[in-house]
C-alpha positions as CSV (number, residue, x, y, z in Angstrom):
1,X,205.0,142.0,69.6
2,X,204.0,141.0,66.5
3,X,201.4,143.6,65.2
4,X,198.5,140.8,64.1
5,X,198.4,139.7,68.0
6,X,198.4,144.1,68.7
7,X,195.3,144.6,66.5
8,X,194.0,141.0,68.3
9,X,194.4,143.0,71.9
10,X,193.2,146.3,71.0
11,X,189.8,144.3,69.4
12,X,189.8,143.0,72.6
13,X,190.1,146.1,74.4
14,X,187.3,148.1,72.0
15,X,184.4,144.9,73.1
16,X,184.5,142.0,70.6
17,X,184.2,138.8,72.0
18,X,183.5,136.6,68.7
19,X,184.8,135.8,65.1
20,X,183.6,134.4,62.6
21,X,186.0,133.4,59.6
22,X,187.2,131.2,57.0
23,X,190.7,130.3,56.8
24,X,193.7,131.5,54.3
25,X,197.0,131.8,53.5
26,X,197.1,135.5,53.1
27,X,195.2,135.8,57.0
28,X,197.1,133.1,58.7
29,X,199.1,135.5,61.0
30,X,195.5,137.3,62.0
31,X,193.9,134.0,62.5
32,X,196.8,132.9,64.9
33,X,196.5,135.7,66.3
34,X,193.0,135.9,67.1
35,X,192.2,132.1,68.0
36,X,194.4,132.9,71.4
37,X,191.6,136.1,72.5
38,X,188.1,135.2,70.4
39,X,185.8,132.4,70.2
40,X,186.6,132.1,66.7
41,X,183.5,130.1,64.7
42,X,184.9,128.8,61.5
43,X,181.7,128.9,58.6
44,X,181.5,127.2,55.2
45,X,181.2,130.3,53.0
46,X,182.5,133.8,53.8
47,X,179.1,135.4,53.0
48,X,178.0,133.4,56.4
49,X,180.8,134.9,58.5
50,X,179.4,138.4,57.3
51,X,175.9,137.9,58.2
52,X,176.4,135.9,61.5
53,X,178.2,138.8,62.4
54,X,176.3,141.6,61.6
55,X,173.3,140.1,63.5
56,X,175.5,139.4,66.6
57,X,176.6,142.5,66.9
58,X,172.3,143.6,66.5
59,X,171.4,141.4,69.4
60,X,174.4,140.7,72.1
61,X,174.2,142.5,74.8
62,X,178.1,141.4,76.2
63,X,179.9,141.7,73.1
64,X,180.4,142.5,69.6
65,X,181.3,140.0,66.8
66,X,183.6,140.7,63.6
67,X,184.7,138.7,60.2
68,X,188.0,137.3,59.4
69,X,188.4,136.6,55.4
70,X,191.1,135.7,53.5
71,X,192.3,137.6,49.9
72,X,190.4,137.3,46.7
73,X,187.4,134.9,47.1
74,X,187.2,135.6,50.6
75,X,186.8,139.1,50.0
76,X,184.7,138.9,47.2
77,X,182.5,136.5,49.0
78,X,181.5,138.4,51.5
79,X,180.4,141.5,49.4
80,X,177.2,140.5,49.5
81,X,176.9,140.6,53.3
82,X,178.5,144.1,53.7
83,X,176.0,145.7,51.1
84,X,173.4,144.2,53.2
85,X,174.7,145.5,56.3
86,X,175.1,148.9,54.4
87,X,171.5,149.0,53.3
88,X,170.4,148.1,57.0
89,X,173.0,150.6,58.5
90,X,173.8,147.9,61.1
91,X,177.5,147.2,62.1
92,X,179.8,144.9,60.4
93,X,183.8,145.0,61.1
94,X,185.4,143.3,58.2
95,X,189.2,142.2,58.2
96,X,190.4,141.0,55.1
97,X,193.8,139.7,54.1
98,X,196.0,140.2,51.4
99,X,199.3,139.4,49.5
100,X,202.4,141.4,50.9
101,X,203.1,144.7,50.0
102,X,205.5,143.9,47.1
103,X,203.4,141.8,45.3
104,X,200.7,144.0,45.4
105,X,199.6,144.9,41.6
106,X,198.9,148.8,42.6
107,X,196.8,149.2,39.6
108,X,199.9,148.1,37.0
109,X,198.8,145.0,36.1
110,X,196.1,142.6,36.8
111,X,197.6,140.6,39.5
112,X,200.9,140.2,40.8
113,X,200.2,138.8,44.3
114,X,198.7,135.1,44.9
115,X,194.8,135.7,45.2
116,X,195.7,139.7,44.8
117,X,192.2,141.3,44.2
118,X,191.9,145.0,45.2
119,X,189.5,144.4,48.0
120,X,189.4,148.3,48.9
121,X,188.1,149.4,45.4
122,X,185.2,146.7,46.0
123,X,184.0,147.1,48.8
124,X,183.7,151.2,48.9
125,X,181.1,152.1,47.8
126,X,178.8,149.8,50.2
127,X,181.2,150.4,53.5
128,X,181.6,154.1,55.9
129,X,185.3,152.8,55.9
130,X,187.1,151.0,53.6
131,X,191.5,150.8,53.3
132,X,194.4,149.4,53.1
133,X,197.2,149.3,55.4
134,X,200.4,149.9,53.9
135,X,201.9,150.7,57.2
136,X,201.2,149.7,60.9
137,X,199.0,152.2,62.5
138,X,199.0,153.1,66.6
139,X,196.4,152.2,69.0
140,X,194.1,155.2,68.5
141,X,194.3,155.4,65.0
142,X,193.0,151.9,65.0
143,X,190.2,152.5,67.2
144,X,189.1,155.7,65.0
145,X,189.0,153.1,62.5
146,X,186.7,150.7,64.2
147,X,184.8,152.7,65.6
148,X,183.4,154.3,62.4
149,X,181.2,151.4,61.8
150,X,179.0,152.5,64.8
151,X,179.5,156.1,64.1
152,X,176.1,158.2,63.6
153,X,174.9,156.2,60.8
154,X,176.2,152.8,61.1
155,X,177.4,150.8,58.1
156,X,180.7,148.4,57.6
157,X,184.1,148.6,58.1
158,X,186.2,147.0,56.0
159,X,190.6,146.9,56.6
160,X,192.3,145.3,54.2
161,X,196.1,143.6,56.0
162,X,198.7,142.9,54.4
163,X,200.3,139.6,55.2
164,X,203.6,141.4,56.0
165,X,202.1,143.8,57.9
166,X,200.3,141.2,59.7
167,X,203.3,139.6,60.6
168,X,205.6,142.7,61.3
169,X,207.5,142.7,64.9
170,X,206.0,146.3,66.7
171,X,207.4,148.2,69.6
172,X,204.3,147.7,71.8
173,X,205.3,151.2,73.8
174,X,205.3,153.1,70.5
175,X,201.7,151.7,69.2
176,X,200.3,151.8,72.2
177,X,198.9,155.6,72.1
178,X,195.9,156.8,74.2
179,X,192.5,156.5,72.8
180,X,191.1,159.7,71.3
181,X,187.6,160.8,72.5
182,X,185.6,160.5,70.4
183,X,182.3,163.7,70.1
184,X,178.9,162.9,69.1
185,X,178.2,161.7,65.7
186,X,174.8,163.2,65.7
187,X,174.0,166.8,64.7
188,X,172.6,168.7,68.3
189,X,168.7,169.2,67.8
190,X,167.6,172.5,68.8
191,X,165.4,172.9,72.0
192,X,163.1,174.6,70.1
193,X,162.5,172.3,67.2
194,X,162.2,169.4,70.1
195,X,159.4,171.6,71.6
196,X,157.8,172.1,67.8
197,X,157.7,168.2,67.2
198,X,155.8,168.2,70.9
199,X,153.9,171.4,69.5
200,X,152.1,169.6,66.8
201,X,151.4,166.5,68.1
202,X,149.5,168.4,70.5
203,X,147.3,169.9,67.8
204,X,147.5,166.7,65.8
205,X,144.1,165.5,65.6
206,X,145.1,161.8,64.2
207,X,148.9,161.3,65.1
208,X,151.1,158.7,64.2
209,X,154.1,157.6,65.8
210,X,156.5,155.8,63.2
211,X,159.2,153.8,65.0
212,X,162.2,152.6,62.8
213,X,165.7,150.9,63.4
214,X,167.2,153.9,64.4
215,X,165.2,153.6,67.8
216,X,167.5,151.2,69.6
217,X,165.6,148.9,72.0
218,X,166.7,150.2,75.0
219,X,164.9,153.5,74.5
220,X,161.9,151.8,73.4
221,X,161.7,149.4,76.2
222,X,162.2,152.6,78.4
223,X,159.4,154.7,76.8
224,X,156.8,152.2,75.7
225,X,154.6,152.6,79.3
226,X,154.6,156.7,78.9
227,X,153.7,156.7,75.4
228,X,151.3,154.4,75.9
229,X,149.9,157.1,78.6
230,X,150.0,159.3,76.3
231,X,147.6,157.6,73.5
232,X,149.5,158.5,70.8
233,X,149.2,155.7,67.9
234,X,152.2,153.5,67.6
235,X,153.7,151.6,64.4
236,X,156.6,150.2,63.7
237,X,158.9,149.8,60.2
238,X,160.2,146.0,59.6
239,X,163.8,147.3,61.3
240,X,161.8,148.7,64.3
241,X,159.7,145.5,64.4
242,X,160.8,144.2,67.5
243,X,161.0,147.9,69.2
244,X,156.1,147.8,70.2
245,X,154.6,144.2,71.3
246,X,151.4,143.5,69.1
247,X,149.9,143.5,72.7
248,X,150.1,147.2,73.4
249,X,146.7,148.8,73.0
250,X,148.7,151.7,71.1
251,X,149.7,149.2,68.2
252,X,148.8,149.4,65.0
253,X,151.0,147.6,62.9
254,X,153.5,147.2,60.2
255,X,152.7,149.6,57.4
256,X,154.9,148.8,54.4
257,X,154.6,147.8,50.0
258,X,154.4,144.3,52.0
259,X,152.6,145.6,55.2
260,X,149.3,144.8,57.1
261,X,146.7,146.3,54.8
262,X,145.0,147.9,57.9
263,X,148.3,150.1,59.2
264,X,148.8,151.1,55.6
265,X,145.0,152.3,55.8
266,X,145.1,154.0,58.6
267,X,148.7,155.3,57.9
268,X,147.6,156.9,55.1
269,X,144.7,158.7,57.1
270,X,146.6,159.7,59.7
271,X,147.5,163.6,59.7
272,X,150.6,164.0,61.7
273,X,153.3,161.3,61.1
274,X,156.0,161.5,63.1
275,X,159.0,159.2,61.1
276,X,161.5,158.5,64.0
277,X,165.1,157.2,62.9
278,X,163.7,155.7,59.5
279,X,164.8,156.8,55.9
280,X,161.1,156.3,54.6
281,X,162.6,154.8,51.8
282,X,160.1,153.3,48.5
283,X,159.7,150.0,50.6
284,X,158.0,152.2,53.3
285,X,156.1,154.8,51.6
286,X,155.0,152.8,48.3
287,X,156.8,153.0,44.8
288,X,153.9,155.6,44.5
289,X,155.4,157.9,47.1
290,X,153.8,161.4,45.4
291,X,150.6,159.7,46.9
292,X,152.1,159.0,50.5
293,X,150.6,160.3,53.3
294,X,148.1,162.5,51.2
295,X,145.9,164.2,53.9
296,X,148.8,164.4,56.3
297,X,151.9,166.5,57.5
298,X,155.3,164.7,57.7
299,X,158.1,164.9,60.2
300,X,160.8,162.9,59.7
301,X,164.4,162.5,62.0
302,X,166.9,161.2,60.7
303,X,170.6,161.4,61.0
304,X,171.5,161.0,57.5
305,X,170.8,164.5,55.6
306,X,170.5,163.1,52.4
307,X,167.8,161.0,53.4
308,X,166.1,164.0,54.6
309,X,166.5,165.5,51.3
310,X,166.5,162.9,48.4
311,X,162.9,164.4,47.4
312,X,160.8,161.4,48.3
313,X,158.5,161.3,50.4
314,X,157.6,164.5,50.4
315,X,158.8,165.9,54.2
316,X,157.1,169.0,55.8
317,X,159.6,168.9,58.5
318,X,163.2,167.5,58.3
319,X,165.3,167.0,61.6
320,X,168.6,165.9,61.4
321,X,169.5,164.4,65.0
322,X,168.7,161.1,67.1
323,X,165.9,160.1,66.6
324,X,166.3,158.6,70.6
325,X,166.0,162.0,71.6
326,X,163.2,163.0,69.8
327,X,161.4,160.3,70.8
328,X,162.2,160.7,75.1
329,X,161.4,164.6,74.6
330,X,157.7,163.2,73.1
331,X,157.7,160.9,76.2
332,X,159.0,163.4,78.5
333,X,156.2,166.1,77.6
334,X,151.8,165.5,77.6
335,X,150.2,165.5,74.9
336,X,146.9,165.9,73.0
337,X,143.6,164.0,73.0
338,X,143.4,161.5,70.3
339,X,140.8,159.1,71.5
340,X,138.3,159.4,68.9
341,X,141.0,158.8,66.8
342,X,142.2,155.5,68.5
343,X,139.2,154.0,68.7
344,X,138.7,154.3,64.8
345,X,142.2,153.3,65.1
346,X,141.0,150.0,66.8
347,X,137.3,149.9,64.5
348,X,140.1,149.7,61.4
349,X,142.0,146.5,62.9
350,X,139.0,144.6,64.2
351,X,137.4,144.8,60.6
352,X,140.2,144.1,58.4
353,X,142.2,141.1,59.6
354,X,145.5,140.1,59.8
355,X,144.5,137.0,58.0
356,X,142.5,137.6,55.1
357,X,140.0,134.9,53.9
358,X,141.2,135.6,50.2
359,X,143.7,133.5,49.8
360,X,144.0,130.2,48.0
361,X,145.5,127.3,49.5
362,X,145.0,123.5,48.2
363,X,143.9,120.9,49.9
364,X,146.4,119.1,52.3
365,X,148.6,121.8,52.2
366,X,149.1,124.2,54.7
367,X,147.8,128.0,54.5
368,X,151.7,129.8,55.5
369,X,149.0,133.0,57.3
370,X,147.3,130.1,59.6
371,X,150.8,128.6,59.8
372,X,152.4,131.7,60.9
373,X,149.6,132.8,63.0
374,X,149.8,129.8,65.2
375,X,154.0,129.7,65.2
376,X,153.3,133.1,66.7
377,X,151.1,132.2,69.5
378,X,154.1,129.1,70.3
379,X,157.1,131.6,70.0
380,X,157.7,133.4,73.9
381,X,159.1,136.9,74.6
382,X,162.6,135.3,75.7
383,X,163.0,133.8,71.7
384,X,165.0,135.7,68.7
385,X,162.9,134.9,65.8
386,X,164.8,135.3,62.3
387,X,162.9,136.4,59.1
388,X,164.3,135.4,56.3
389,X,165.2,138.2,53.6
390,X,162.5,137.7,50.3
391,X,159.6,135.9,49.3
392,X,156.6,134.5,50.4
393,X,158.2,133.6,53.6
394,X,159.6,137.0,55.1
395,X,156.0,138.9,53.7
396,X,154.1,136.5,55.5
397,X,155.7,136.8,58.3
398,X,155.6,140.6,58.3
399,X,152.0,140.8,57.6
400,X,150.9,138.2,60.0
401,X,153.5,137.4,63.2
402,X,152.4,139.0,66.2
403,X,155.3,140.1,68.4
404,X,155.9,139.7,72.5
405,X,157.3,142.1,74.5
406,X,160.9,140.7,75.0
407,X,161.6,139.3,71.5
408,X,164.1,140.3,69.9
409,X,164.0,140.2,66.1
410,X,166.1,140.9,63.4
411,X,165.9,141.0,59.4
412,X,167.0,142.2,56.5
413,X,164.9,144.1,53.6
414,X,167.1,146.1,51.6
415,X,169.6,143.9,50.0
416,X,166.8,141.2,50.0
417,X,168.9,138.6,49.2
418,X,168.0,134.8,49.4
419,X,169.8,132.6,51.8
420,X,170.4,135.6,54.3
421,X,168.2,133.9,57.0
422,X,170.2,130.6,58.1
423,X,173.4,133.0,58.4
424,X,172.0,135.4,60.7
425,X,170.2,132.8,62.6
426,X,173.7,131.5,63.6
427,X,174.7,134.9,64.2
428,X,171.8,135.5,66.5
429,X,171.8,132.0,68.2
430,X,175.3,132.3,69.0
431,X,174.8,135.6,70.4
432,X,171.7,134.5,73.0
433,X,173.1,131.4,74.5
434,X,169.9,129.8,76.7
435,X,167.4,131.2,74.6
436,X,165.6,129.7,71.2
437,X,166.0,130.9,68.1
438,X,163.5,130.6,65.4
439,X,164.2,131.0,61.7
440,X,161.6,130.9,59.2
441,X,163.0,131.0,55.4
442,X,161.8,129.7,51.8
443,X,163.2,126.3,50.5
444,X,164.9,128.4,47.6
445,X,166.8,131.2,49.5
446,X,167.7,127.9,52.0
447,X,169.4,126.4,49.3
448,X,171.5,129.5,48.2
449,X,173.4,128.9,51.9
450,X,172.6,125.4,53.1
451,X,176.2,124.1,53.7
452,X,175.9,126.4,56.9
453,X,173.6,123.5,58.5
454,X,177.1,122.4,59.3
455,X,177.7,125.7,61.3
456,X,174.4,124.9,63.1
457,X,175.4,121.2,63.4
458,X,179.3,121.6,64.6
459,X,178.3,124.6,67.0
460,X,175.2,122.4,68.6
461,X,173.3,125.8,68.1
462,X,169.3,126.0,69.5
463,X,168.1,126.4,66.5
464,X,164.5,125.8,65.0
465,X,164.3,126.2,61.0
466,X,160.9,126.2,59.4
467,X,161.2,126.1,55.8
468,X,158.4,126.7,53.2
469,X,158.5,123.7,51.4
470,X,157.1,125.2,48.2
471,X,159.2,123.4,45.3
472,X,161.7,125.6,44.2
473,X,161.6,130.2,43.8
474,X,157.4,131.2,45.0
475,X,157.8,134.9,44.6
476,X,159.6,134.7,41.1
477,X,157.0,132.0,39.7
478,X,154.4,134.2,41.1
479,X,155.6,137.4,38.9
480,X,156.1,135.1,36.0
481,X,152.5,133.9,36.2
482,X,151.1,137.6,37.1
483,X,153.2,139.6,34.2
484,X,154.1,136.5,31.7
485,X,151.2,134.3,31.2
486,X,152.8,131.6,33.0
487,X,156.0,131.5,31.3
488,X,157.9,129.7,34.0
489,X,161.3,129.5,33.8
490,X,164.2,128.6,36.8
491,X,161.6,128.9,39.3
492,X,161.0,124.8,40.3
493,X,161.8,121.5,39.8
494,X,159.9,121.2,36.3
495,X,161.5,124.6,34.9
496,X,165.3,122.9,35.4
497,X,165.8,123.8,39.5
498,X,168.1,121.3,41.3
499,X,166.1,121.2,44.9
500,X,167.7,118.6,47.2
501,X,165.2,115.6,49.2
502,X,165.2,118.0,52.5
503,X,165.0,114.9,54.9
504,X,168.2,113.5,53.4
505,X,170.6,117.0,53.4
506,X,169.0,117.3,57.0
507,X,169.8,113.8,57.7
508,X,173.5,114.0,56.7
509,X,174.7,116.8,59.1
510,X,172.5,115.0,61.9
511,X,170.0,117.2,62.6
512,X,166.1,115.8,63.2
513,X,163.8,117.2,60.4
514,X,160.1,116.5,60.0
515,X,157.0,117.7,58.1
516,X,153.9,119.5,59.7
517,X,150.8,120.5,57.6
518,X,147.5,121.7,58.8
519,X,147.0,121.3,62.8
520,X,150.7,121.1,63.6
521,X,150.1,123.2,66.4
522,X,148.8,120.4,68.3
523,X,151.1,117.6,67.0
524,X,152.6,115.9,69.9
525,X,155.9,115.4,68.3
526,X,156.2,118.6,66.7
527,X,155.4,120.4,70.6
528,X,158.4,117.8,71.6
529,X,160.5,118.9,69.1
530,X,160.0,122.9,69.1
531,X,160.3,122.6,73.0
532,X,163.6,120.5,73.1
533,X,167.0,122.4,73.3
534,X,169.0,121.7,70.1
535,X,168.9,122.3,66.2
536,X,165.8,120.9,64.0
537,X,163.9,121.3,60.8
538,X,160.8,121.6,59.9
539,X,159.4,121.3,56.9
540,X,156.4,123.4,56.4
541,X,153.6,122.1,53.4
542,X,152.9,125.1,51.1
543,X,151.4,124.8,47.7
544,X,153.4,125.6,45.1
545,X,150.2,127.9,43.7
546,X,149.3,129.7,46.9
547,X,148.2,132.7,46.8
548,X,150.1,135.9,48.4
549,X,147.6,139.0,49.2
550,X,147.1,141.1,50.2
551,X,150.1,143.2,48.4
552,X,150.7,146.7,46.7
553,X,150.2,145.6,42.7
554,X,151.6,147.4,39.7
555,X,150.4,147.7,36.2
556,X,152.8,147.3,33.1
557,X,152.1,150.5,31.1
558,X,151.8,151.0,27.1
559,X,156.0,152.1,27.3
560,X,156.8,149.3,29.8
561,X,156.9,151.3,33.0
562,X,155.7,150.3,35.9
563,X,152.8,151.8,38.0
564,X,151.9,151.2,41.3
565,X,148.8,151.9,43.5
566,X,149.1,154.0,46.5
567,X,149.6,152.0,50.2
568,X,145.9,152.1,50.9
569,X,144.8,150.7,47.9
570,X,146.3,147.3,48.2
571,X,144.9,144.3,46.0
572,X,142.5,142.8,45.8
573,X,139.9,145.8,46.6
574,X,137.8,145.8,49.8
575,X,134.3,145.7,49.4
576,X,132.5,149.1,48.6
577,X,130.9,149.6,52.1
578,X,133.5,148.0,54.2
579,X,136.1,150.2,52.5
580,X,134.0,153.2,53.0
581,X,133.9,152.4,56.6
582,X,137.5,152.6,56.9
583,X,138.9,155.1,55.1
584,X,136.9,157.6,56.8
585,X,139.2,160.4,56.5
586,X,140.2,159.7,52.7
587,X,136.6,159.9,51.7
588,X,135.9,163.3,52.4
């Protein structure tokens, strides 16, 4: 057999269902090989095959998607998508051609091989795996291979082929050795330090319950009616979003530098945080992290040590383990009585908002809070709703989206690179066939992957895409008014930034666009459209000067550092007696 349709059978075997890929000369046997056992999805740009299929592989239920690149440009293409993945620690099996063995440059020259680029020196330091096969490898040793992508802490994969290896004839009885078992990834927590977790708590007089990506859903969905029995506080970090409806009395929000001002208050009040399967990395705690939890005891569980230990936030207790198992032990056991503290819990969110009248919108445009407020009340629990990956758009959306039980969302905030959203909204449409997807991104990260509307196009995909229509980079023009005096420069249409007419690009790959300003919600066309199976665009009216608060701000010091204020203390201030009423617990 020839070895590329092997590796083709055991993917098969170890539960992928999909590829996404961009064709080459130096994967052509691998892409042969694959088109016979995958539905392979061709993309425009390799950075879309990455993305599409890490946020598969985060949402199907029946399968598990990986990326098919070519040498050189392919590989370097897709960099950008495994560094993501990285960040998120999400999935991502990466296959990657290359020239033949005896034209590889092994470090003696430049490049000897057509589109030769050492792919494995790239990619390592943002992959669990990365090498190169100068030999064919057996069955189990191919597996191991895979399967460290998903191992403990997940991250990408990337295995770099030869073409000649691709191509090589294989004795199918030799290769085909028995899968290893494979042990736990995660370190055994202790009974006892289980029952210490439920110990606290229990004498916690204002507990918090952090809930991060390393939850998976399926525990979540399987705990949420206990806990909520239980009274203990619930929040969520931006991975976890998805993991507590805004519904549950328990909820309290989205604390984050970005985050609803009220969970940051009360985070910050609480005096027992339980951190479960979150780094509490500065995006979470504040760039001012000595200032984190100040009246409060932290116990974080993690199964990365060196996120237990990297000396910030400051952590009272470390676990290393699941954080899955911590959190059905919690469930499993009864705990204290908190419900003075919930009700000041619920006091906090009545009085601040998630919408705060401090904003500045113009007139005719639409306010993106009331925009996403209402597209939140329209979304159902059976959608996947997309956030795009930076600006005004994904912090909107963060501060302000209310979630249903059932909706599955997905984003990412550590590589934060514009032009993620439209790739993983293919990922995750193709993934939940019968259901709507919704993607809201800003009209400059759009542009940085646009040609993919031809993904959504070609693969008829159920798609809705709101885009800010803001003219050109919000967040960066904001900074450069806040810190430059206005300086503007790359950041619109006046400062030099090519922005295509939306109605034409949308127009050229046939998919319906339109515009909707204030009262879209009630739009009979829009309704029809959002409604309707199939892709469409909508282009949402924001002024180019709108406002964006509130937010953690920083100050420029006399050296040029940067200071930031604490999580509670988010701009602009709250007035003197209202923020006396809510920070109860800090005032003392």
């Amino acid at each position: 057999m020839k070895y590329s349709d092997q590796m083709a059978e055991w993917l098969v075997e170890l539960g992928y269902t999909h590829c996404f890929f961009l064709a080459g000369g130096n994967i052509m046997h691998l892409l042969e090989s694959c088109s016979r056992r995958f539905k392979c999805i061709p993309v425009v740009h390799e950075t879309c095959a990455g993305i599409a299929s890490e946020y598969f592989t985060e949402i199907s239920r029946t399968g598990k998607a990986f990326a098919l690149v070519t040498a050189g440009p392919g590989l370097t293409n897709i960099v950008t998508a495994m560094a993501g993945a990285y960040m998120e620690s999400r999935e991502l099996l990466v296959l990657g051609g290359q020239a033949k063995l005896a034209d590889l440059a092994n470090g003696e020259v430049r490049q000897r091989g057509i589109q030769e680029v050492d792919g494995v020196s790239i990619v390592r330091p943002v992959t669990v795996l990365a090498t190169l096969l100068r030999e064919t490898v057996d069955r189990a040793t191919f597996a191991e291979m895979v399967a460290t992508t998903a191992h403990g802490r997940k991250g990408p994969v990337f295995i770099e082929i030869p073409l000649d290896i691709q191509g090589r004839e294989v004795d199918e009885v030799k290769v085909n050795t028995k899968i290893r078992p494979t042990r736990s990834p995660f370190t055994p927590i202790e009974k006892d330090t289980l029952n210490q977790v439920v110990r606290k708590l229990r004498e916690s007089k204002r507990p918090v319950l952090l809930l991060g990506g390393g939850v998976t859903r399926e525990t979540s969905a399987a705990v949420l009616d206990r806990l909520t029995e239980l009274g203990i506080p619930l929040m969520t970090t931006w991975n976890g979003i998805d993991r507590v409806p805004s519904e549950n009395p328990l909820y309290f929000g989205r604390p984050n530098t970005w985050g609803q001002r009220s969970s940051n208050i009360l985070l910050q009040q609480a005096d027992l945080l339980v951190a479960l399967g979150t780094r509490l990395g500065l995006q979470q705690t504040g760039f001012n992290w000595q200032e984190f939890m100040p009246v409060g005891e932290v116990i974080q569980v993690e199964c990365d040590p060196s996120e237990l230990h990297k000396g910030h936030p400051r952590v009272d207790l470390p676990i290393c383990g699941d954080a899955n198992v911590v959190l059905k032990h919690i469930a499993a056991n009864d705990a204290g009585n908190y419900r003075e503290w919930v009700e000041f819990c619920q006091m906090v969110r009545e009085a601040i908002p998630l919408v705060e009248p401090v904003n500045h919108t113009g007139e005719g445009y639409l306010s993106p809070y009331a925009f996403m407020q209402e597209l939140s009340k329209l979304c159902t629990g059976e959608d996947v709703v997309i956030p795009c990956s930076s600006g005004g758009a994904e912090t909107v959306l963060m501060q302000t989206f209310e979630q249903k039980r059932g909706q599955v969302m997905v984003n990412d905030k550590g590589m934060a690179s514009m032009g993620y959203g439209l790739s993983g909204a293919i990922g995750a449409a193709i993934a939940s066939p019968g259901k709507r997807t919704v993607l809201v991104e800003g009209d400059g990260g759009f542009m940085q992957n646009l040609q993919e509307l031809g993904t959504v196009s070609a693969n008829k995909l159920n798609l809705k895409i709101f885009l800010f229509n803001d003219n050109g980079y919000a967040s960066i023009r904001m900074t450069q008014s806040n810190y430059f005096g206005g300086r503007y420069v790359g950041c619109d249409t006046e400062t030099g930034l090519g922005i295509p007419q939306w109605d034409h690009l949308f127009a050229a790959y046939g998919i319906p666009v339109m515009a909707v300003g204030p009262g879209f919600e009630r739009d009979a066309e829009f309704l029809r459209r959002f409604n309707a199976t199939g892709a469409a665009g909508f282009l949402v009216k924001i002024d180019p000067k709108q406002t964006y608060f509130p937010k953690i701000t920083s100050r420029i010091t006399e050296n040029g550092s940067m200071v930031s204020t604490p999580l509670h203390l988010m701009s602009p201030d709250l007035p003197k007696e209202l923020a006396t009423k809510v920070m109860r617990y800090l005032n003392r």
